[in-house]
N, C-alpha and C positions, 0 to 999 in steps of 0.2 A: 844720388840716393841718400849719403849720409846727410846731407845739408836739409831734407826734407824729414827725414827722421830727428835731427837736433831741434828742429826749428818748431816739434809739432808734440816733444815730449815734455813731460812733466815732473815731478817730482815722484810722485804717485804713481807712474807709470813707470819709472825706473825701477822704484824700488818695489815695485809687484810682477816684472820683469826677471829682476834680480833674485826674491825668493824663489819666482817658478824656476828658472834654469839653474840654481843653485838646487833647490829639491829634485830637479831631473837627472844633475848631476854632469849638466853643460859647463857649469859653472863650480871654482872652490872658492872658498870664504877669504881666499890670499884675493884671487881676483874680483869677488866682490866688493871686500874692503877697497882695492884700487879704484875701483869706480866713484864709490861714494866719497871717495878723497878728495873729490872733483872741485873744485872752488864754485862752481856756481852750476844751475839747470844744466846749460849747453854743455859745460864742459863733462858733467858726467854722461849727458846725453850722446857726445862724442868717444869717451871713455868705454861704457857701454857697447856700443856700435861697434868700435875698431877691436875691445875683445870677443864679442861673436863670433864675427865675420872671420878674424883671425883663429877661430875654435871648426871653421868649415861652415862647408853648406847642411850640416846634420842639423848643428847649432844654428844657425839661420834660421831655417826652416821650422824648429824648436820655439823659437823666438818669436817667430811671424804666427805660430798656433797660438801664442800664448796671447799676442797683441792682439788677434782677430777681436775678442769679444769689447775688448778694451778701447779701439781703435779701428774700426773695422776699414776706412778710406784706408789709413797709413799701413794696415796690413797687405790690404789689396795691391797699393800702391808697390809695396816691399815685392811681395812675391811675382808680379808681372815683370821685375827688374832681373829679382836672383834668374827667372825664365829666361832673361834675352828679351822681353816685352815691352 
C-alpha cells in the first residue's frame, strides 16, 4: 500500500495533503515540517504516509477524503486496503 502511494505522489499533492490535515488538525506544524524535510518526492511521500497511518485510522481515512478529489484511483485504491479489500 505504501509503495503505491510513494510511487503515485507529487509534490503538489503532499503539500495540499499536508495543509488539509494540518487545518483539520490531524497533523501539527512539528510534523509537517518533518515531512517536507524529506530530501526528495518519495521520501516525503513516505514520510507523509508512515506519519498518518501512525496518527490511526481517523487520520487515514482524513487523508483518503482529502486525496479523493485529487487522485481519485489512489484514493479508491487506499481505502479498499484500510478495509481489508
Amino acid at each position: 500500500m505504501a509503495d503505491r502511494f510513494v510511487n503515485e505522489m507529487t509534490d503538489v499533492l503532499i503539500n495540499q495533503l499536508l495543509d488539509d490535515l494540518l487545518n483539520d488538525g490531524f497533523l501539527n506544524t512539528e510534523q509537517r515540517d518533518l515531512v517536507l524535510a524529506g530530501n526528495n518526492t518519495a521520501q516525503r511521500a513516505g514520510l507523509l504516509f508512515d506519519t498518518v497511518t501512525g496518527r490511526g485510522n481517523d487520520a487515514m481515512e482524513r487523508m483518503i477524503s482529502h486525496l479523493q478529489p485529487l487522485n481519485p484511483e489512489l484514493a479508491n485504491f487506499l481505502q479498499n486496503r484500510a478495509q481489508g479489500n
